[in-house]
N, C-alpha and C positions, 0 to 999 in steps of 0.2 A: 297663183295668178288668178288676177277675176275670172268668172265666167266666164265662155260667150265672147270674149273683148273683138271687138275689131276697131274701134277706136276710141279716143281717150276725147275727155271735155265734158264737162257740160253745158247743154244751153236749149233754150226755151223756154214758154212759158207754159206748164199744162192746163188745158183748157177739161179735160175729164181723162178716167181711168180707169180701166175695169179688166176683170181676168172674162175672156172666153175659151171655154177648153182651155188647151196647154198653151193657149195666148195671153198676153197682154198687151191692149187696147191702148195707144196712148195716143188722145189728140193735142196736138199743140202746135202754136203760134206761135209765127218768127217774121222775119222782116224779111223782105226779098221781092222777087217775082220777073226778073229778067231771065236767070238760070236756074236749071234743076238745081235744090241741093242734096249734098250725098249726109245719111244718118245711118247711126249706130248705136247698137245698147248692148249691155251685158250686165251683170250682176256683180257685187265685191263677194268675199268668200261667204261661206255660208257659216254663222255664226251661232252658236247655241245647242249644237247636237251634242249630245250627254248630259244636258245641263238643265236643270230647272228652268234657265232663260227660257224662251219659245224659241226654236228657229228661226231666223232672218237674217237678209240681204240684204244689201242695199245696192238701187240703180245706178247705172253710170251710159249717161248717153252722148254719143259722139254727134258731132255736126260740124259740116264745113260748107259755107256759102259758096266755094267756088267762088270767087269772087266777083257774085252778087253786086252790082252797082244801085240797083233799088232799092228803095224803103217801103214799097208799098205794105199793109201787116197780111199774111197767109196764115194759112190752117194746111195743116195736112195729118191724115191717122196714119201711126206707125204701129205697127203689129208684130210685139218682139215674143220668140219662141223659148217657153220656161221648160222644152223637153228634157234640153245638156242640165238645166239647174235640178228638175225633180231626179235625172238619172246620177247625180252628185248626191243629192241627200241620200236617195236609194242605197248608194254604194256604200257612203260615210256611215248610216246610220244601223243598216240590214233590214230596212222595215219600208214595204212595200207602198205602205199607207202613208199618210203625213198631210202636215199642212207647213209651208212657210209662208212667214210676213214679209212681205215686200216693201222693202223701205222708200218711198219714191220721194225724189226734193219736190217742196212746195205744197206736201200736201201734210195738213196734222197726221193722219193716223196712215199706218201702213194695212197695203191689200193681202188679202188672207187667202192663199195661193193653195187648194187644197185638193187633193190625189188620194 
């Protein structure tokens, strides 16, 4: 099963992306602005341990407008926690140290997640 999951979809547009500590930074644009909306992320399995590939995941984030009647366009930073994914490779791998790529949609190249 994914990561992390607590819900399934994707949508947004990302606006930037960055690892802080065991976070990832994500700002992104979406349409709304009547009601809160609810988001979520998690990671797909972790791919490449034993293998000459590199490591990496790839994003999967949830959103539901609640059903939003506005269009107006919003920003808001979401701050997803990479502790359950590093303590996954930890476990898969035995190896304390590492780096995964973070595969995220819309951006060419994946973020390099390193512990």
């Amino acid at each position: 099963r994914p990561i992390g999951c607590q819900m399934v979809g994707i949508w947004g547009v990302w606006e930037q992306a960055f690892i802080d500590g065991d976070f990832l930074v994500l700002e992104v644009e979406y349409s709304g602005g009547c009601v809160e909306h609810s988001w979520g992320a998690c990671f797909g399995n972790l791919m490449g341990i034993g293998t000459d590939v590199p490591v990496h995941a790839g994003l999967i984030v949830g959103h539901s407008d609640n059903n939003d009647p506005c269009d107006s366009i919003e920003t808001t930073t979401l701050e997803v926690d990479l502790s359950e994914l590093k303590a996954t490779f930890q476990q898969l791998s035995g190896q304390n140290e590492g780096t995964i790529l973070l595969v995220l949609p819309g951006f060419d190249q994946p973020l390099a997640y390193s512990f």
